[in-house]
C-alpha positions in Angstrom: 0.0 0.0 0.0 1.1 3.2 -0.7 1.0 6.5 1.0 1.2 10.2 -0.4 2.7 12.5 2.1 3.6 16.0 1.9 6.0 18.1 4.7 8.5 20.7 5.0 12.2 20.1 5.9 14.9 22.4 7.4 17.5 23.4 4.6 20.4 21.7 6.9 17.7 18.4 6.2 17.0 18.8 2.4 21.4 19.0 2.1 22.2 16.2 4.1 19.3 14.4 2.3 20.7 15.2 -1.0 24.0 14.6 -0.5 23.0 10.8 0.5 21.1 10.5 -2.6 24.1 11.8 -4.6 26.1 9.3 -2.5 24.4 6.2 -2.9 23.1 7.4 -6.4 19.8 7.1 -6.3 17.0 10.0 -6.4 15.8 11.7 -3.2 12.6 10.4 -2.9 13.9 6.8 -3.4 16.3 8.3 -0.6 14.1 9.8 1.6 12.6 6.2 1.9 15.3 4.6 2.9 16.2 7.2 5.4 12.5 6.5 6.6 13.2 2.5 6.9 16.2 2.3 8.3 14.5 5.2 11.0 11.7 2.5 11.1 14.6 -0.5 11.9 16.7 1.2 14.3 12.9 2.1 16.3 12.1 -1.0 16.3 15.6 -2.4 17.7 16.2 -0.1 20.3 12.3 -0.2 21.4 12.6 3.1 22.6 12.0 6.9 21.4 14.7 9.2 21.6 12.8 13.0 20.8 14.6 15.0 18.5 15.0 18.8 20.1 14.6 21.2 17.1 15.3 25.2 17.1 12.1 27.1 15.6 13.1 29.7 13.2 12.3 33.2 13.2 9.2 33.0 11.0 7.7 30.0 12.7 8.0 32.1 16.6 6.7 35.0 14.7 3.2 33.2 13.8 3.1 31.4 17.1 3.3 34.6 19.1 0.5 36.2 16.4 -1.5 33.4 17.1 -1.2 33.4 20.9 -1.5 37.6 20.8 -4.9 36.3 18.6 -6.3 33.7 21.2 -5.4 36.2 24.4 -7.7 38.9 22.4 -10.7 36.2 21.9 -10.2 34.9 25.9 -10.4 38.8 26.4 -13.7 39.5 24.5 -15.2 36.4 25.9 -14.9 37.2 29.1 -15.9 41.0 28.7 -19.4 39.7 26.8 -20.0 36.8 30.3 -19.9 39.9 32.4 -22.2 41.7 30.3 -24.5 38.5 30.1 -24.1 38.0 34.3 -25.0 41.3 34.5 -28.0 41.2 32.4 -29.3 38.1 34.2 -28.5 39.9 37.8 -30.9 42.7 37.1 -33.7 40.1 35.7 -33.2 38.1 38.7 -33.3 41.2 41.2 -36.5 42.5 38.7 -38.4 39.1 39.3 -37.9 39.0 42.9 -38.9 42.6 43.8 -41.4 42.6 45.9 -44.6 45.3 44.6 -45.1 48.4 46.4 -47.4 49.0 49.1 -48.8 51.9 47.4 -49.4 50.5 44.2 -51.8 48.0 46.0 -54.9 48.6 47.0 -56.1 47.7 50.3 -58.4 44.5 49.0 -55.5 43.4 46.8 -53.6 42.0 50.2 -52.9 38.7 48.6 -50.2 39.9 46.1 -48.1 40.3 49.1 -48.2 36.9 49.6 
């Protein structure tokens, strides 16, 4: 079965990619498969997972920061519009259980007090 994948690799990557290929003359996808299997066979030998610690580039902290400056401003309108909905359902709250006025009532209208 076969599997079409696309991705982006680091410059430093792409050489050291090429320059296998060149070395073992064969073309770089060909190459980038066996770099894959052999990836595959040392996993699978050492049954562990060693993480790779890569450096983010310029561009790549520049649109995570936009993107966290992005959520912080949503987080922030949210929580002005709950205040504005908790107030709102205060005052219908404090409207319902206001009790009516004495003087609005009549004196044979006791039992709205009630």
């Amino acid at each position: 079965m076969t599997t079409r994948m696309s991705f982006t690799l680091e410059s430093k990557l792409s050489d050291q990619i090429e320059q296998f290929a060149q070395e073992m003359r064969i073309d770089r996808n060909e190459a980038i498969l066996r770099l894959i299997e052999a990836g595959v066979m040392k996993y699978s030998d050492e049954m562990g997972f060693i993480p790779i610690q890569q450096e983010r580039g310029f561009q790549e902290v520049k649109v995570i920061k936009r993107s966290l400056d992005n959520l912080t401003a949503t987080v922030s309108d949210l929580k002005k519009e709950i205040r504005v909905v908790h107030h709102i359902l205060d005052l219908e709250r404090q409207k319902e259980s206001r009790p009516l006025q004495m003087k609005a009532r009549r004196w044979w209208e006791f039992w709205k007090g009630i």
